[in-house]
C-alpha positions in Angstrom: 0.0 0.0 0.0 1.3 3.7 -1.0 2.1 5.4 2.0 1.3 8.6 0.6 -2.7 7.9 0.7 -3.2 10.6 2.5 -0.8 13.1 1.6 -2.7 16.3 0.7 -6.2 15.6 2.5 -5.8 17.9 5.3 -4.9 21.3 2.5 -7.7 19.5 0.7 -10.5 19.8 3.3 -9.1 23.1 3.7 -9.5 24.5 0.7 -13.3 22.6 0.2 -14.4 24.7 3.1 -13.0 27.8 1.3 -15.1 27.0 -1.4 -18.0 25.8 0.6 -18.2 29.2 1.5 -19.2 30.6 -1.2 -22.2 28.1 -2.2 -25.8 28.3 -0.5 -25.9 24.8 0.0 -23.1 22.6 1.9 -22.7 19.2 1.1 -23.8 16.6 3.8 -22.3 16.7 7.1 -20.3 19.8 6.7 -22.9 22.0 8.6 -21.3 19.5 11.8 -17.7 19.0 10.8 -17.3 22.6 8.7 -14.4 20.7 7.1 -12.1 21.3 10.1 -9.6 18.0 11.3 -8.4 17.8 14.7 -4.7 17.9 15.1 -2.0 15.0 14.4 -1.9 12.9 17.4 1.9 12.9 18.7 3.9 9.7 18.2 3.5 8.9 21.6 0.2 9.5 22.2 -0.8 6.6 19.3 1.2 4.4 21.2 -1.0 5.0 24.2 -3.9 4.3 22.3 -2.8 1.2 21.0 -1.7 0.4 24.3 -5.3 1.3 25.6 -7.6 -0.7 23.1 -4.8 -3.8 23.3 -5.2 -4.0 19.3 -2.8 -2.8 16.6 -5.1 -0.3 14.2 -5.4 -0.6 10.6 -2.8 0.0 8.3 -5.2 2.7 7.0 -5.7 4.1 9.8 -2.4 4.2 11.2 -1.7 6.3 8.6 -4.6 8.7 8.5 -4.0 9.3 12.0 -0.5 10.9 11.7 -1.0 12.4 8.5 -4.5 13.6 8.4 -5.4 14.7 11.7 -7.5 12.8 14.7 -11.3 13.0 13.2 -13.0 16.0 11.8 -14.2 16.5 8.4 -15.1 13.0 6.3 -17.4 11.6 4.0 -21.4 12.5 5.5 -20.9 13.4 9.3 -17.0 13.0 9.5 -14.2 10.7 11.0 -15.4 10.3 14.6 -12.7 11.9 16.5 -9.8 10.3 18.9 -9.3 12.6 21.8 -6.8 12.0 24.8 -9.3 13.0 27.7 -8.3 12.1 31.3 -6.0 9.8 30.7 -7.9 7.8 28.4 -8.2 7.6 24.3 -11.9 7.7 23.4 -13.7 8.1 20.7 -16.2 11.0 20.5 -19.1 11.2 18.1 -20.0 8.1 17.3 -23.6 7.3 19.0 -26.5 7.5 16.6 -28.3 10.7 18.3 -25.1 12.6 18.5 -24.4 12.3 14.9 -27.7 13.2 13.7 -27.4 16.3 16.0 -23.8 17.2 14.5 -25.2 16.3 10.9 -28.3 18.0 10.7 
């Protein structure tokens, strides 16, 4: 697999919410993610998380992480977000109700 996959999406969710801007209607999801990506997780802290869930993630996403950002801006709602909060590593976003809310 290339490990460039993901080169570029951050500037490219960028720029779509540049040019989101300027049309009446957003596409799906955007009015809850507004095309923004959390930070890159440090090196470290993806460690933890591994370390925390006891599984190795996805190629995919092991590479998304520390390229892209931690969640934000996707296809519909967005990439439910990875968040260090009180020592832990948990996902946010990801029940039903809450995405509807962020969506709609």
């Amino acid at each position: 697999m290339d490990d460039r996959l993901w080169t570029g999406v951050r500037e490219r969710a960028q720029e779509s919410a540049r040019a989101s801007a300027a049309v009446p209607e957003s596409p799906f999801g955007a009015i809850g993610h507004r095309f923004r990506i959390d930070p890159v997780p440090s090196p470290a802290g993806l460690v933890g998380l591994e370390a925390q869930i006891g599984v190795r993630r996805p190629r995919k996403y092991r590479l998304f992480l520390p390229t892209v950002g931690a969640g934000g801006a996707g296809p519909a709602c967005g990439v439910s977000p990875v968040r260090r909060e009180d020592g832990r590593w948990p996902w946010t976003g990801g029940g039903a109700e809450e995405e509807e809310r962020a969506c709609h």
